[in-house]
ZATOR-502642 format. One record per residue (C-alpha): x, y negated, z. Coordinates in Angstrom, 1 decimal. Layout:
ZATOR-502642
<mifi><px>X</px><py>Y</py><pz>Z</pz></mifi>
...
END
This chain:
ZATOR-502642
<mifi><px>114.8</px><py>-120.3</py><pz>-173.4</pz></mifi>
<mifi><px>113.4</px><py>-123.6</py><pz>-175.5</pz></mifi>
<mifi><px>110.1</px><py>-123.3</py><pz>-173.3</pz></mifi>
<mifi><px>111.7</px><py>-123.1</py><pz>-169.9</pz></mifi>
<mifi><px>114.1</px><py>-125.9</py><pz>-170.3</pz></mifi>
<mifi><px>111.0</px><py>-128.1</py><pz>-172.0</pz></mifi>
<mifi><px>109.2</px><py>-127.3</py><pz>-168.9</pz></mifi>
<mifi><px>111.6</px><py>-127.9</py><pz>-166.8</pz></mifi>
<mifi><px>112.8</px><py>-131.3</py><pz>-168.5</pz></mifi>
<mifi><px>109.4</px><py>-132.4</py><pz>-168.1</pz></mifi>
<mifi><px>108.9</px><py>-131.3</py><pz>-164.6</pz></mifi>
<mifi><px>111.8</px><py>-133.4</py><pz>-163.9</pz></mifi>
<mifi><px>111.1</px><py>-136.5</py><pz>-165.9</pz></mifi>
<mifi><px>107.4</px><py>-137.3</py><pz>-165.2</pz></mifi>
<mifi><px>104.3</px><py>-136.6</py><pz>-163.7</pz></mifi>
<mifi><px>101.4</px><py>-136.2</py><pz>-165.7</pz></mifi>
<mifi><px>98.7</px><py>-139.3</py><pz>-166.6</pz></mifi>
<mifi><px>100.3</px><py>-141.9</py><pz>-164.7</pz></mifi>
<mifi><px>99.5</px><py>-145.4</py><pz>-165.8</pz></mifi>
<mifi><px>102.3</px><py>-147.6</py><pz>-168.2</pz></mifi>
<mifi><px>103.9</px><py>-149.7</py><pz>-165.8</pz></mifi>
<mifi><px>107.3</px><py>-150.2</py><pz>-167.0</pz></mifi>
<mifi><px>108.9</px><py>-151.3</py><pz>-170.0</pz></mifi>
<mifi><px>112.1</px><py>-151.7</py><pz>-172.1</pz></mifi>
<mifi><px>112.9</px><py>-153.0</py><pz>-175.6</pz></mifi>
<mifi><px>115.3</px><py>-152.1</py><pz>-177.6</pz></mifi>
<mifi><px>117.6</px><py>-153.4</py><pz>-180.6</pz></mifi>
<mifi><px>119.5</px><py>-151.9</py><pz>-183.7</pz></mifi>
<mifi><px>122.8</px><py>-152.6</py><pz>-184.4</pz></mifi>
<mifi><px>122.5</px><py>-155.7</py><pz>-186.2</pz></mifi>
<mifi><px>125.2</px><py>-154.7</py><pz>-188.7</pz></mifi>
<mifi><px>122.6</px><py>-152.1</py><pz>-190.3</pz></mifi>
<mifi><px>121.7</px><py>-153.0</py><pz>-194.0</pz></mifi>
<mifi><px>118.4</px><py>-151.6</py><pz>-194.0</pz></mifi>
<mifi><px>116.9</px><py>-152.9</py><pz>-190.5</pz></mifi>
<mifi><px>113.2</px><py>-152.6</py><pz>-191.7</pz></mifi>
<mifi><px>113.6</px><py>-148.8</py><pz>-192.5</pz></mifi>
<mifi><px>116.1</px><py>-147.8</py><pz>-189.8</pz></mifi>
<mifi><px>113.5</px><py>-149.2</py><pz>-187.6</pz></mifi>
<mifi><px>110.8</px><py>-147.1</py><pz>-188.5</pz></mifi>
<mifi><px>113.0</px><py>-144.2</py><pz>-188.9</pz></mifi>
<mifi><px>114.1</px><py>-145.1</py><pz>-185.0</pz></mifi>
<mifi><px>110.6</px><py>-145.3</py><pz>-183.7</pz></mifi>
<mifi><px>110.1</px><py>-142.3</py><pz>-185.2</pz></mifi>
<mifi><px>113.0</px><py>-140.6</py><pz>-183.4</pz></mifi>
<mifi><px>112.1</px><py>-142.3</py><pz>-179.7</pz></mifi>
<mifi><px>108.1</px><py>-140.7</py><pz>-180.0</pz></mifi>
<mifi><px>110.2</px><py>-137.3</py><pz>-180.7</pz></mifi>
<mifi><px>112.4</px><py>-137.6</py><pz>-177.8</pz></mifi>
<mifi><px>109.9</px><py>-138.7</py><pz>-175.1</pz></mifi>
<mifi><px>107.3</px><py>-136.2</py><pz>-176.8</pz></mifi>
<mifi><px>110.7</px><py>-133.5</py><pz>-175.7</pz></mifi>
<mifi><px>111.0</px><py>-134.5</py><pz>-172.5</pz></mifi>
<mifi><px>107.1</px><py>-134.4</py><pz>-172.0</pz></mifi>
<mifi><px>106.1</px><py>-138.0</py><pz>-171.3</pz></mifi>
<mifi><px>103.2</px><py>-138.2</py><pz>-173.6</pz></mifi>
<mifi><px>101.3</px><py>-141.0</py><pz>-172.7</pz></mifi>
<mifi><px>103.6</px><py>-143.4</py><pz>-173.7</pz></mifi>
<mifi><px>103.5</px><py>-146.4</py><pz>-176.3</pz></mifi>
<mifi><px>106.2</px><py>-146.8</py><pz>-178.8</pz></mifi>
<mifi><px>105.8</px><py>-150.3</py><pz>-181.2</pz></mifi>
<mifi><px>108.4</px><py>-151.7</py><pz>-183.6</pz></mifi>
<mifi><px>108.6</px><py>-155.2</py><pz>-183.3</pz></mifi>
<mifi><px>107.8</px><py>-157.8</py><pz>-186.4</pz></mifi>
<mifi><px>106.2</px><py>-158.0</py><pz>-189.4</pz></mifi>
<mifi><px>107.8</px><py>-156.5</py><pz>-191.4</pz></mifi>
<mifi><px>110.0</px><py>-154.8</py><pz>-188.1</pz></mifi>
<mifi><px>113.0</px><py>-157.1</py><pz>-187.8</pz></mifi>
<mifi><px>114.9</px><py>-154.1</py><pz>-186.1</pz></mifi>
<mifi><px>113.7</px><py>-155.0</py><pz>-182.1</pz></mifi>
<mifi><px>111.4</px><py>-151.6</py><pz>-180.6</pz></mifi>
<mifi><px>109.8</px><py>-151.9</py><pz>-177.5</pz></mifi>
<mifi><px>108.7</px><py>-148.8</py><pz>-175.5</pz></mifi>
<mifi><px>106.4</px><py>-148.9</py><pz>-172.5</pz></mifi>
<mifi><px>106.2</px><py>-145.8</py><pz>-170.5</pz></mifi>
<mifi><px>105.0</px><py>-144.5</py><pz>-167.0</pz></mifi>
<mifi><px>106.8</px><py>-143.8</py><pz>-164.0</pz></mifi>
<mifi><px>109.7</px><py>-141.6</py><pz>-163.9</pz></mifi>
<mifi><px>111.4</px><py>-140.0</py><pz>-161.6</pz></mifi>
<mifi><px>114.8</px><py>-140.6</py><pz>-163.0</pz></mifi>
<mifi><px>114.9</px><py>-143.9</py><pz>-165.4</pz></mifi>
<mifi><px>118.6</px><py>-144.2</py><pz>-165.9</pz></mifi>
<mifi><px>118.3</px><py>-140.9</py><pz>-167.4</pz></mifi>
<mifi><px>115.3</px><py>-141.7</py><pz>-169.6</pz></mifi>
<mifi><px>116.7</px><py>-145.1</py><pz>-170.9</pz></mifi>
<mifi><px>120.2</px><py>-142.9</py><pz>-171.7</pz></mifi>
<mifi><px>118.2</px><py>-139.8</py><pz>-173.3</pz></mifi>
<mifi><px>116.3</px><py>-142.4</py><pz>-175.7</pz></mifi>
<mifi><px>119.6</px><py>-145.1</py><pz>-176.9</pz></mifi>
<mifi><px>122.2</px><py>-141.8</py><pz>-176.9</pz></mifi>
<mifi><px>122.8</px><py>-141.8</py><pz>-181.0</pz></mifi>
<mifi><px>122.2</px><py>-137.9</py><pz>-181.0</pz></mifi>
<mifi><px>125.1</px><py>-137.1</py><pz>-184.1</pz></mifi>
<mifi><px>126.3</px><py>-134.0</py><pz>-184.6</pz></mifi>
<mifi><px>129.3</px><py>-133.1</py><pz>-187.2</pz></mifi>
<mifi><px>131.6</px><py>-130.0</py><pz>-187.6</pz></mifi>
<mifi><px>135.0</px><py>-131.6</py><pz>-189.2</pz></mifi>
<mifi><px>137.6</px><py>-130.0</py><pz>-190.2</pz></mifi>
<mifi><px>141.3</px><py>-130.5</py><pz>-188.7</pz></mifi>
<mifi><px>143.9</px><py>-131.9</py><pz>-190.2</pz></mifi>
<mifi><px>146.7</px><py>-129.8</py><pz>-188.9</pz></mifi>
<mifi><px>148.7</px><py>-126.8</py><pz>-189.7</pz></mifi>
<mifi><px>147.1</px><py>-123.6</py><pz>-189.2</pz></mifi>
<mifi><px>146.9</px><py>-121.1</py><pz>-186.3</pz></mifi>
<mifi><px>148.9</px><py>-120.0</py><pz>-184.6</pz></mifi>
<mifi><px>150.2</px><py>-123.5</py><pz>-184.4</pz></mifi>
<mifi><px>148.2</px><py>-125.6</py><pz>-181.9</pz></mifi>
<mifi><px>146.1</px><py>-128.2</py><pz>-183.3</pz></mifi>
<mifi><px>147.8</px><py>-131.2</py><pz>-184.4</pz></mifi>
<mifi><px>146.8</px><py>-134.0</py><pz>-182.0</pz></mifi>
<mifi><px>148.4</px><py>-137.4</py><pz>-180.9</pz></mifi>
<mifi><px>148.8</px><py>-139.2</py><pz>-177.4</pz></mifi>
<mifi><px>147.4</px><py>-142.3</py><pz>-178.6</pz></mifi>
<mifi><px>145.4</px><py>-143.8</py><pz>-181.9</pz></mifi>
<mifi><px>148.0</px><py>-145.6</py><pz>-183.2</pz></mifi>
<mifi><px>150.7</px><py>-142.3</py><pz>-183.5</pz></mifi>
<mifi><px>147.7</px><py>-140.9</py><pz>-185.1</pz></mifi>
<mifi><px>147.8</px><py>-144.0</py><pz>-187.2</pz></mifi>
<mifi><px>151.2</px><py>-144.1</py><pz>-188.0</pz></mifi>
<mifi><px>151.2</px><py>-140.6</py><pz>-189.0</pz></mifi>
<mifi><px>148.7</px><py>-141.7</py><pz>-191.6</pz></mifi>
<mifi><px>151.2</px><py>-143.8</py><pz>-192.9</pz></mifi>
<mifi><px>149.6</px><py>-146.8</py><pz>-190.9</pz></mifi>
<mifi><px>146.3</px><py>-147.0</py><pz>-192.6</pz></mifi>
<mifi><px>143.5</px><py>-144.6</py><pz>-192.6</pz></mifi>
<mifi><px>142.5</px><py>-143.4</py><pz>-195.9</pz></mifi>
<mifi><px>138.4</px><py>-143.1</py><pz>-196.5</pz></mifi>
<mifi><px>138.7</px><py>-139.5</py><pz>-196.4</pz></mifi>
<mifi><px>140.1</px><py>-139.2</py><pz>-192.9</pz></mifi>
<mifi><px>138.9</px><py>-140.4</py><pz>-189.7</pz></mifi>
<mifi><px>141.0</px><py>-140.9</py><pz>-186.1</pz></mifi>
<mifi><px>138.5</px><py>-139.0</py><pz>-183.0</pz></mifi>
<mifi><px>139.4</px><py>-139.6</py><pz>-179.6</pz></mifi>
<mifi><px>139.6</px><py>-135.6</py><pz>-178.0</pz></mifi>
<mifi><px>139.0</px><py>-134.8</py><pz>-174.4</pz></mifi>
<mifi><px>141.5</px><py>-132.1</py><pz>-175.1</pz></mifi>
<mifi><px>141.2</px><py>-128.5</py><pz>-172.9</pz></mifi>
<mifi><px>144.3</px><py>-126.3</py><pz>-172.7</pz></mifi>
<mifi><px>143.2</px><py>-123.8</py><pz>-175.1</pz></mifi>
<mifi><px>141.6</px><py>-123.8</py><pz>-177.9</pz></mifi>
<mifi><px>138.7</px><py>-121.1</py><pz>-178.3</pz></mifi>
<mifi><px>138.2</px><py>-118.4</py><pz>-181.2</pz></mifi>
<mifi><px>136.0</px><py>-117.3</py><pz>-183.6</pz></mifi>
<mifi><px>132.2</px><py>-118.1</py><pz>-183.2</pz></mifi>
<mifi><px>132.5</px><py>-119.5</py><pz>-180.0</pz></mifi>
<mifi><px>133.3</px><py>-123.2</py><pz>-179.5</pz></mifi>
<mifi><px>134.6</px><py>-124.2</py><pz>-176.1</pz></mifi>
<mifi><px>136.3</px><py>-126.8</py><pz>-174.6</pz></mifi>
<mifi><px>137.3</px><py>-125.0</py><pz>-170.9</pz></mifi>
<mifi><px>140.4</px><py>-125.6</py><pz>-169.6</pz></mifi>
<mifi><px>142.6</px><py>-128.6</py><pz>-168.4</pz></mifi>
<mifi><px>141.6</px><py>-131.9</py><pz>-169.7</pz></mifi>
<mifi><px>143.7</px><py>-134.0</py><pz>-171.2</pz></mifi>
<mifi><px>143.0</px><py>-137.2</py><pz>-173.3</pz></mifi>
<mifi><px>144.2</px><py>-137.3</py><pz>-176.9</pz></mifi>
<mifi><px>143.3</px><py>-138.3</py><pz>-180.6</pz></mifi>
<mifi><px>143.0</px><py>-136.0</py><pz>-183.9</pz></mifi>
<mifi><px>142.9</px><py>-136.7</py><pz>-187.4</pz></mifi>
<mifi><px>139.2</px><py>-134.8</py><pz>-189.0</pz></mifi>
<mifi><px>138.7</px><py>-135.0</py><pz>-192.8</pz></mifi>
<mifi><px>135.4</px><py>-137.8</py><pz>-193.2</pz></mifi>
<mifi><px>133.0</px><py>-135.7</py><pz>-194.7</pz></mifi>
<mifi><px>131.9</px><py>-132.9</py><pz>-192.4</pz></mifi>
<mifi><px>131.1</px><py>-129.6</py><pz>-193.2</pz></mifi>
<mifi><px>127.8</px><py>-129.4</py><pz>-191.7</pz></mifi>
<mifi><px>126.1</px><py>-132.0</py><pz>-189.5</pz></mifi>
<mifi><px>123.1</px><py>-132.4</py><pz>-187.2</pz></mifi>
<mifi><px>120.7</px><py>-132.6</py><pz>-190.7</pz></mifi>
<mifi><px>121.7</px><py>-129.2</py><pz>-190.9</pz></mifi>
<mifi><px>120.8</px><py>-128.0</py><pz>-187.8</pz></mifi>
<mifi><px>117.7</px><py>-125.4</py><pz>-187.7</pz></mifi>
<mifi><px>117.4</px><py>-125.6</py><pz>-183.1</pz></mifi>
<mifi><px>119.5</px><py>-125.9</py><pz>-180.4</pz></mifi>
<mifi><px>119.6</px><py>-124.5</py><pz>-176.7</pz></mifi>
<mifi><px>121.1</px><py>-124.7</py><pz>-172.8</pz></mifi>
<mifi><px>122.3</px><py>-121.8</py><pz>-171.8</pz></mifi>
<mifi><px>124.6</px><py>-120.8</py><pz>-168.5</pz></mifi>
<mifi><px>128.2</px><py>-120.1</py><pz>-169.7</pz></mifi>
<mifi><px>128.6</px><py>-117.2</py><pz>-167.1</pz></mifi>
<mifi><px>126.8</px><py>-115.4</py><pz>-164.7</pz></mifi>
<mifi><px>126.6</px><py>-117.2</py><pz>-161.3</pz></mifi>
<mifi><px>128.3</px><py>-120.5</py><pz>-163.2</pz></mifi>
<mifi><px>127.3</px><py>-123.8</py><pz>-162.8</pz></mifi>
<mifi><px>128.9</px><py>-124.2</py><pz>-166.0</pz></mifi>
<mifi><px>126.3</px><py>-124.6</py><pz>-169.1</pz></mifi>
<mifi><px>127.1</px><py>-124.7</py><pz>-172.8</pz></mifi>
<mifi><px>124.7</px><py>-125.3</py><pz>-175.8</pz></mifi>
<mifi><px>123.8</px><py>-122.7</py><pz>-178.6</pz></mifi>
<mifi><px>122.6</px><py>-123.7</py><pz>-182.0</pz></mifi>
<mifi><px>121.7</px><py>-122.7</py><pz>-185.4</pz></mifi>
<mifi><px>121.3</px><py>-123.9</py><pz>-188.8</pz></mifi>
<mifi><px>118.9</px><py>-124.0</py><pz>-191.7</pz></mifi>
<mifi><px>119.8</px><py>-121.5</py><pz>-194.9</pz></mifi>
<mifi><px>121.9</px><py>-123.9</py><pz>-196.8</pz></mifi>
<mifi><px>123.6</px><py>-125.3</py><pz>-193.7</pz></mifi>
<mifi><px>124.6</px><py>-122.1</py><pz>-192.9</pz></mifi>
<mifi><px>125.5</px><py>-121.0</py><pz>-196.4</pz></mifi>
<mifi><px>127.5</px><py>-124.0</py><pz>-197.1</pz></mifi>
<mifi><px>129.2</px><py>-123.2</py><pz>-193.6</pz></mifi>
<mifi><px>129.9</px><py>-119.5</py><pz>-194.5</pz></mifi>
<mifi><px>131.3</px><py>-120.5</py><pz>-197.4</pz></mifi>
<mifi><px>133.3</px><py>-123.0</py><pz>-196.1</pz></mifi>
<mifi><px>134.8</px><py>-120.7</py><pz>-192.8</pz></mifi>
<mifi><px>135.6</px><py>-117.8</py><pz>-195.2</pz></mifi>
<mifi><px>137.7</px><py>-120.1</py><pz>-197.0</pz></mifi>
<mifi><px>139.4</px><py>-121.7</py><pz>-194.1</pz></mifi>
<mifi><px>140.8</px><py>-118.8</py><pz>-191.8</pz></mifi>
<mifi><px>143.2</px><py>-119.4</py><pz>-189.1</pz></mifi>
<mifi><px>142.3</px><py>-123.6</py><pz>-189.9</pz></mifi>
<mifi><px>141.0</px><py>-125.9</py><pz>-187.2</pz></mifi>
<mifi><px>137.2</px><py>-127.2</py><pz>-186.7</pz></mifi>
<mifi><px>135.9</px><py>-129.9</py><pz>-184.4</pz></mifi>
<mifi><px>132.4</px><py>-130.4</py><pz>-182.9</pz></mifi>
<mifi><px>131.8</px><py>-133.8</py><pz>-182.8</pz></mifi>
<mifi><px>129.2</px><py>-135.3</py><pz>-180.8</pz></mifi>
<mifi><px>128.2</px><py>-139.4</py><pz>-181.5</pz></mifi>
<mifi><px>132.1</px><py>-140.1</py><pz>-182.8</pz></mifi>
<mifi><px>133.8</px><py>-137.9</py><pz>-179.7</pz></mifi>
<mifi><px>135.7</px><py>-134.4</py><pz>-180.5</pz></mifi>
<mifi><px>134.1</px><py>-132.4</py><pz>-177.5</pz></mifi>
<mifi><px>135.8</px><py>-129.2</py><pz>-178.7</pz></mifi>
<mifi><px>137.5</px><py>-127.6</py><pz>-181.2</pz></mifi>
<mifi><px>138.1</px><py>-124.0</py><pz>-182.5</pz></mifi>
<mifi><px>139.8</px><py>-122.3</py><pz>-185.2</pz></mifi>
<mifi><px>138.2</px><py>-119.8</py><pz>-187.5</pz></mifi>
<mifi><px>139.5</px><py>-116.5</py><pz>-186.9</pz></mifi>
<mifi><px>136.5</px><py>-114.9</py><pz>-189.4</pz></mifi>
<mifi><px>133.6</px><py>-116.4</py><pz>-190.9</pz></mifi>
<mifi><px>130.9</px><py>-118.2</py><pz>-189.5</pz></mifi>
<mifi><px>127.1</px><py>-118.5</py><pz>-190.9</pz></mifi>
<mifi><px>123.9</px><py>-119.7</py><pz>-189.1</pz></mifi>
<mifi><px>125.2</px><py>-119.9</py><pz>-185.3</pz></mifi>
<mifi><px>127.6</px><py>-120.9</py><pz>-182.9</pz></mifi>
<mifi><px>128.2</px><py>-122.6</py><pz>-179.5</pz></mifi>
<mifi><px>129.4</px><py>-125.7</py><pz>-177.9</pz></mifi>
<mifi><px>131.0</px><py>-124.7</py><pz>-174.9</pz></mifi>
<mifi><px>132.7</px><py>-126.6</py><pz>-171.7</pz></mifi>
<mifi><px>132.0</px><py>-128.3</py><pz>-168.5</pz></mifi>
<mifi><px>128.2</px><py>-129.4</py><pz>-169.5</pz></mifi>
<mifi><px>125.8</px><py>-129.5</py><pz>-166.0</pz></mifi>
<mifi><px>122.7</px><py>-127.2</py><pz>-166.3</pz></mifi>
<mifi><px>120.9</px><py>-131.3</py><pz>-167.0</pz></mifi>
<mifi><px>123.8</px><py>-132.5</py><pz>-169.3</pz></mifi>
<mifi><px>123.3</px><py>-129.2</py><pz>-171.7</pz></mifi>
<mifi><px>119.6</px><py>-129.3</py><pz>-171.4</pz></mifi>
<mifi><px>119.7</px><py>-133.2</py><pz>-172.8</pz></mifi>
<mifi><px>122.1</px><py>-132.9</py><pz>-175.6</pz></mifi>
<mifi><px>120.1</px><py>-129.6</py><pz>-176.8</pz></mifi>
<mifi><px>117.0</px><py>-131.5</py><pz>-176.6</pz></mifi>
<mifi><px>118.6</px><py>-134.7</py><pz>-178.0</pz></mifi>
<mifi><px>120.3</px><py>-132.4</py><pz>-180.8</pz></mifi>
<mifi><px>116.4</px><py>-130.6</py><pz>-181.6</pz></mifi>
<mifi><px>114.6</px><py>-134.3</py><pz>-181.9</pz></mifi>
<mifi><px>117.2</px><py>-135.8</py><pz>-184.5</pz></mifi>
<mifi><px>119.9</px><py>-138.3</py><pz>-184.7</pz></mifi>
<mifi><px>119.1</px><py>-142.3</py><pz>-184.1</pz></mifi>
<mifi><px>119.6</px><py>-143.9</py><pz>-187.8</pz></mifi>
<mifi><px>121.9</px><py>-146.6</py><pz>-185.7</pz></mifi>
<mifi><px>123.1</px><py>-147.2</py><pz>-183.0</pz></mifi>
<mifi><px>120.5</px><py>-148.6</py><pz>-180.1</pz></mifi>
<mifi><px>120.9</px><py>-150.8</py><pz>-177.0</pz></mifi>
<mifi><px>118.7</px><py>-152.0</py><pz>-174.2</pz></mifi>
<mifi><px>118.1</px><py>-156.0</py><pz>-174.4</pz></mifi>
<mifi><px>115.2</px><py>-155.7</py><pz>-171.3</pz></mifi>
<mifi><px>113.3</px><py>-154.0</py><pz>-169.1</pz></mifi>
<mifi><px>110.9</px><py>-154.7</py><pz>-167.0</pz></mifi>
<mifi><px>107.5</px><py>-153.5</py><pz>-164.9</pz></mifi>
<mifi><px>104.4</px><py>-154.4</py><pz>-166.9</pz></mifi>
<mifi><px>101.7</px><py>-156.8</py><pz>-166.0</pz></mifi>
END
């Protein structure tokens, strides 16, 4: 499954030994401490990426001496560049967080807007809690299975800071169609031994309770544990066969150190 949607990433992102003629640079968020070492730690990232989505010949160079945080990335024709430039700044971070609501079968405890979720805090928010905004489905799924099918509807939840597990944890990642015949697509994963034994742990001590996936700050779905869970589970919902494929590859290649945005582009001389 890895292999086909590698070879089919690449087929649609580039064709083979085709000259550099195009360019962007990028920039970490300047409100990193570290910029030196989240700029290597980025370039590092970005050759992992395009190396995923089979554009090999291209040149990845942090900027400065020593790198004051600026990357610039010159690569050969695609056949999709909004996609490319979105694939390589997308932050990549995964977390499972756990829910602070009251247990099933009572739905999960969510809010219309951030400030009720806010003001339910007391009108601050502790360190140990953090308010998600929640593209919230009808129902929630069960077991194993993370999904986020159903009616949409835009809300916030309260996750506990820390999360369980997050993408440092994870051991690979895969698009896989949903259903039979669907053009719906969903993303398997798996994590490393003590990912997954600090997960099991956790899940058998947290029945009926109330985990979110979160995806770059964004709850994209949320189950409760109905028995415990180790090495493997899914995130589910209304991902395009490209979409899943991206994030799966994205998930596989490593989370960006900080955020990154696009300051120019341009063909090269």
């Amino acid at each position: 499954m890895l292999l086909l949607a590698s070879l089919a990433l690449t087929c649609s992102f580039l064709r083979p030994k085709r000259p550099l003629t195009w360019h962007v640079t990028l920039e970490i968020d300047g409100t990193v401490p570290d910029r030196e070492a989240a700029t290597k730690q980025a370039v590092k990232v970005i050759e992992t990426r395009l190396d995923a989505v089979g554009v090999f010949n291209s040149q990845v160079e942090a900027q400065g001496t020593p790198p004051n945080g600026r990357i610039l990335v010159n690569l050969p024709e695609v056949t999709d560049r909004e996609r490319l430039k979105k694939f390589l700044t997308v932050e990549g971070r995964l977390e499972l967080m756990h829910v602070v609501s009251p247990p099933s079968p009572s739905p999960p405890q969510s809010y219309g807007t951030k400030q009720e979720a806010v003001v339910a805090l007391g009108g601050n928010v502790p360190s140990n809690r953090r308010v998600l905004p929640y593209a919230e489905r009808s129902e929630p799924a069960t077991s194993s299975r993370i999904s986020d099918e159903g009616r949409e509807r835009k809300s916030w939840l309260v996750v506990e800071s820390a999360p369980v597990v997050d993408g440092t944890d994870l051991r690979t990642a895969a698009a896989f169609a949903a259903n039979t015949g669907s053009d719906d697509y969903s993303i398997s994963f798996s994590l490393r031994p003590a990912g997954a034994e600090r997960f099991g742990d956790w899940t058998a001590s947290h029945i009926n309770e109330y985990l979110a996936v979160v995806f770059n700050g964004e709850v994209k779905s949320v189950a409760y544990i109905k028995s415990q869970i180790t090495d493997r589970g899914e995130i589910s919902g209304r991902y395009t066969k490209q979409s899943a494929e991206d994030v799966a590859l994205i998930l596989r290649s490593g989370s960006l150190p900080a955020p990154l945005k696009i300051i120019e582009e341009g063909a090269n001389k």
